[in-house]
N, C-alpha and C positions, 0 to 999 in steps of 0.2 A: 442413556446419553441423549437419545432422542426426546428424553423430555427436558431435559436441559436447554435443546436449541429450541425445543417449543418456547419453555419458558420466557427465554432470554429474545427472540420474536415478540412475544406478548408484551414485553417488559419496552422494549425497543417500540413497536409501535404504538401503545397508550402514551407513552413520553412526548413525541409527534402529535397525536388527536386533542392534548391539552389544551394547545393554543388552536389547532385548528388547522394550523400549515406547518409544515417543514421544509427548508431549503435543501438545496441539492448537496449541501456540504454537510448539513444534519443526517438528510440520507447516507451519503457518502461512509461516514463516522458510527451508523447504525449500523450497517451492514456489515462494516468491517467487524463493532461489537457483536453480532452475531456470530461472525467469524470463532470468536474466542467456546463456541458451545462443540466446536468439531475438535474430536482428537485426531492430530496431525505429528505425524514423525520428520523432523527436519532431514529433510533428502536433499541435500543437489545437485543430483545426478540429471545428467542429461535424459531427457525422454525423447522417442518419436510421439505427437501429440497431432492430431484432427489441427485444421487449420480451414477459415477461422473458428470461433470460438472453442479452441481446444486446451485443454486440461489434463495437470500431473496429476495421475491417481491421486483420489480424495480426499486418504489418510497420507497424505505424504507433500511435503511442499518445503518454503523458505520464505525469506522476509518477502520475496516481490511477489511471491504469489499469494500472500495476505491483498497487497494491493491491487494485484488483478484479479482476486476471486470479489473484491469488495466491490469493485467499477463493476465487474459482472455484474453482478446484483440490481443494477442500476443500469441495466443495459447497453453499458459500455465496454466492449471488444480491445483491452491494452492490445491484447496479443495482434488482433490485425491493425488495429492504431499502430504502432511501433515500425512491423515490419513494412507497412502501404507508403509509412515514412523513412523510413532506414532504404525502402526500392527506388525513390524519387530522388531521397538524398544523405548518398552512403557516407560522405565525405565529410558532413555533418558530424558522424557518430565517431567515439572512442574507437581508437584500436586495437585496443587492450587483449583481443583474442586473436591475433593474427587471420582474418578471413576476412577473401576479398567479395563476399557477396554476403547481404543481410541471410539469415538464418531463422525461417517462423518459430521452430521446435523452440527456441532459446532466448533470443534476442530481447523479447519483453520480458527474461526472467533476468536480468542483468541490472544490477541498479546505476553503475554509470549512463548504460542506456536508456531509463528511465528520466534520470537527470537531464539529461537533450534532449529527449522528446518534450517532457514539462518545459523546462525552457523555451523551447519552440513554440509549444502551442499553449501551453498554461500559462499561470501567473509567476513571476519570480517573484519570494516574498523574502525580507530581511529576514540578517539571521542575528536576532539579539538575546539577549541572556533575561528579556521579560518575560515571562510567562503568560502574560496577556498579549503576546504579539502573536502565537500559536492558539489557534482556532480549531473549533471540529470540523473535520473532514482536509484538513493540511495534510497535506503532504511533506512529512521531515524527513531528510538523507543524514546522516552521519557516517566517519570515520573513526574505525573500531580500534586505529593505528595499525602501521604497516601494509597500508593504502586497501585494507579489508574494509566495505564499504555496506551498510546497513540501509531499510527504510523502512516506516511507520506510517501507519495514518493517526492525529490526533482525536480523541473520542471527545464526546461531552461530559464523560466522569470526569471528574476532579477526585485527587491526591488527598489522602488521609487529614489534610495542613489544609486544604482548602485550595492553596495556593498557586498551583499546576494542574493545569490540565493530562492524562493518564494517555495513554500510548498505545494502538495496538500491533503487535509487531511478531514475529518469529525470527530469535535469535538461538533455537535450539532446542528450545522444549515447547516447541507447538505451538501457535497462536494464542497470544494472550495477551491480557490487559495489565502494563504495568505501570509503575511511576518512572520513566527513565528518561524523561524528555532532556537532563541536560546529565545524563550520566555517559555522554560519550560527544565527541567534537560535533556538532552541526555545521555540516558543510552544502546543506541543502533545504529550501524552505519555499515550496510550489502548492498553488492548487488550480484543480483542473476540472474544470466542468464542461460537458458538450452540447 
């Protein structure tokens, strides 16, 4: 396994040294493809977790923690981003869990909460049925129906068709790189660099 994530590193950074620079949303979309070399059992159990940069055991995670293990990468803290925001302004965030004070352990593992924080401080980007409107390193939400709510970062692979951009997300079998960019409602479409 461990040669796996070597590989897929090597693979992820010579893609980058081609042209000579990569942007923050190519980073972004690298990292998260790296992501996809780690076996991960979809858990979403509540954890007590280090705070800031704290983390659900390694092998173990769900769709938001694809996205905040990927911003890690890149230096970026969701987990204290989220909650330094949900402290300043609670009134801001979903209710969705009954608690009247922000929560580090959890809060940036929540993708409604993810959603308001992008909003706030990312880009809002449309949400259209092109596939050139989804970029690497987007950030896409969807609705799984019955208000169960998913998120992904877009990569720079492209779909067997050429035509879509590939997904990287955990919906239950570990981080991975799929085609599913409009296999489920999009009701969110951000990106967020600091």
């Amino acid at each position: 396994m461990l040669l796996r994530i070597v590989l897929l590193a090597v693979i992820v950074l010579s893609a980058g040294s081609a042209t000579g620079q990569t942007s923050f949303r190519d980073r972004l979309a690298d990292s998260a493809l790296v992501l996809t070399g780690q076996v991960v059992e979809y858990d979403p159990s509540y954890f007590q977790i280090a705070y800031p940069n704290g983390d659900v055991p390694a092998n173990k995670g769900v769709c938001t923690d694809v996205v905040i293990r990927a911003y890690r990468k890149l230096g970026i803290d969701l987990q204290k981003e989220v909650h330094e925001d949900m402290k300043n302004n609670f009134g801001s965030y979903p209710r969705n869990w009954g608690l009247s004070s922000p929560d580090k352990n959890i809060d940036h593992r929540r993708v409604p909460n993810l959603m308001t924080f992008f909003s706030r401080h990312g880009t809002v980007l449309g949400m259209s049925e092109d596939p050139n409107d989804y970029q690497p390193g987007d950030i896409v939400c969807w609705n799984l129906s019955g208000g169960i709510t998913h998120i992904g970062i877009v990569s720079r692979r492209r779909s067997a068709d050429g035509r879509r951009r590939l997904m990287v997300h955990n919906i239950g079998a570990g981080q991975v790189l799929e085609d599913c960019l409009f296999s489920y409602r999009i009701i969110g479409h951000y990106r967020y660099e600091k």
